[in-house]
VEXDREN-2710 file (C-alpha; in Angstrom, 1 decimal):
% VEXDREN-2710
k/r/px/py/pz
1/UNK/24.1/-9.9/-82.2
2/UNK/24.1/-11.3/-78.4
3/UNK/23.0/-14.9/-77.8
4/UNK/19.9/-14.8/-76.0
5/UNK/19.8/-15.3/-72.3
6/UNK/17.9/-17.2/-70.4
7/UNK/16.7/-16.9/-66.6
8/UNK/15.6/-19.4/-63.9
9/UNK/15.4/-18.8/-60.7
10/UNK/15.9/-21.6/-58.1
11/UNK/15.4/-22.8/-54.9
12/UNK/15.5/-20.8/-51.4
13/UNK/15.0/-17.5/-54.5
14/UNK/11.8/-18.5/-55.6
15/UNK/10.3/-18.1/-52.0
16/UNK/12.6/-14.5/-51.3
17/UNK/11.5/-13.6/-54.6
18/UNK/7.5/-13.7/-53.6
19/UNK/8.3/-11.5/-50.6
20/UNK/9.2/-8.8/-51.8
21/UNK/7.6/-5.5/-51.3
22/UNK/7.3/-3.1/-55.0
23/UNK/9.9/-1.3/-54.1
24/UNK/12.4/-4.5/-54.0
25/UNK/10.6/-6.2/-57.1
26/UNK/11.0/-3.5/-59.2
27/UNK/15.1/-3.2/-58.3
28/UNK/14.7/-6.6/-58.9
29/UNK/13.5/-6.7/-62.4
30/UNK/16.1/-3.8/-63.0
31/UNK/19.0/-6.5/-62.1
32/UNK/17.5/-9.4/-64.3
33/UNK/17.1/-7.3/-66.9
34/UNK/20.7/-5.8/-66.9
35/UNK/22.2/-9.8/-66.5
36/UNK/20.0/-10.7/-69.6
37/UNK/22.0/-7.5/-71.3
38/UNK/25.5/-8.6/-70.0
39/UNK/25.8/-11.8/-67.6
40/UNK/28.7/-11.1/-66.7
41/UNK/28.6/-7.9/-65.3
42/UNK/28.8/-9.2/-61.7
43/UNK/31.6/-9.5/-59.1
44/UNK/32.7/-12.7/-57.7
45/UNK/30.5/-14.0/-55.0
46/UNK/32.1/-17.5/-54.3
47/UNK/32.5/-21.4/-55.1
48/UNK/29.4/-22.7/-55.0
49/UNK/29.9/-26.9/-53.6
50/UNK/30.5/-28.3/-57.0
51/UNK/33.0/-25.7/-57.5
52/UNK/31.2/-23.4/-60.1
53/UNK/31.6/-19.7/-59.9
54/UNK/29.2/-17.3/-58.4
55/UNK/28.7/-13.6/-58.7
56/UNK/26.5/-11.1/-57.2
57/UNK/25.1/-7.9/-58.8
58/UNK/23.8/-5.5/-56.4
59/UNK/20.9/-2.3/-56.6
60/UNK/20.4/0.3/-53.1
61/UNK/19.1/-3.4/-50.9
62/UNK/18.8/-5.9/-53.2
63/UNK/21.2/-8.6/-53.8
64/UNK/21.5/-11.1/-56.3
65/UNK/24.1/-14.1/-56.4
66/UNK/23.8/-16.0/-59.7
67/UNK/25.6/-18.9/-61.7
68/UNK/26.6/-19.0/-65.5
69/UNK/26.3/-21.6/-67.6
70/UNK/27.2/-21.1/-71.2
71/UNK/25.7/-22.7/-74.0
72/UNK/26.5/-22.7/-77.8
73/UNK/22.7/-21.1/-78.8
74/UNK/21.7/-19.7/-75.6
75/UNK/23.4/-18.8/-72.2
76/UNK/21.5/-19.3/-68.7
77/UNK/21.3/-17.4/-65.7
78/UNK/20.8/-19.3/-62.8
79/UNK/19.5/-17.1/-59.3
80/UNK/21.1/-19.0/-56.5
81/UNK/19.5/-16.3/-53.7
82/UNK/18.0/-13.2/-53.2
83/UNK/19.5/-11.4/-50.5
84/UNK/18.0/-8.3/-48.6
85/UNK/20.2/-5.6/-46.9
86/UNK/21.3/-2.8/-46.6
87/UNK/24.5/-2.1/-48.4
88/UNK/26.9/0.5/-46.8
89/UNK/30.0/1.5/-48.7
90/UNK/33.4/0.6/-46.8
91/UNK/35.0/3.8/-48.4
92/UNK/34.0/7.4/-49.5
93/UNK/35.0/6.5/-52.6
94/UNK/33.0/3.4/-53.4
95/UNK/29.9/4.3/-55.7
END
């Protein structure tokens, strides 16, 4: 069985997070719940300044950028930022 997983969103997220239309919520939600399923289904995002690893996961304008941090009972999720755009492929053949 999977450790449980927990999430906290921080900073500059919290406030992003309140502004969201239903729409944005809802893909939202979707995201959280798949990083509770599998935390590190994500792509590399960046170093954030203390040099920890972050990775985004992405729905149709939704964009999360999270941190890991594994622990021996449960892991934790930590949502650096929310970020809103539009997301263009750079190829035909990107999903």
């Amino acid at each position: 069985m999977a450790k449980p997983v927990d999430v906290f969103v921080t900073g500059r997220a919290v406030t992003i997070l309140r502004q969201l239309d239903p729409a944005q919520r809802a893909q939202c939600d979707r995201l959280i719940a798949a990083l509770r399923m599998s935390p590190q289904a994500g792509v590399f995002y960046a170093h954030d300044m203390t040099g920890r690893p972050l990775y985004q996961v992405s729905a149709f304008d939704v964009h999360i950028i999270y941190t890991i941090v594994y622990r021996v009972q449960r892991d934790q999720i930590f949502i650096i930022a929310i970020e809103i755009a539009d997301w263009i492929p750079q190829h035909i053949d990107m999903p």
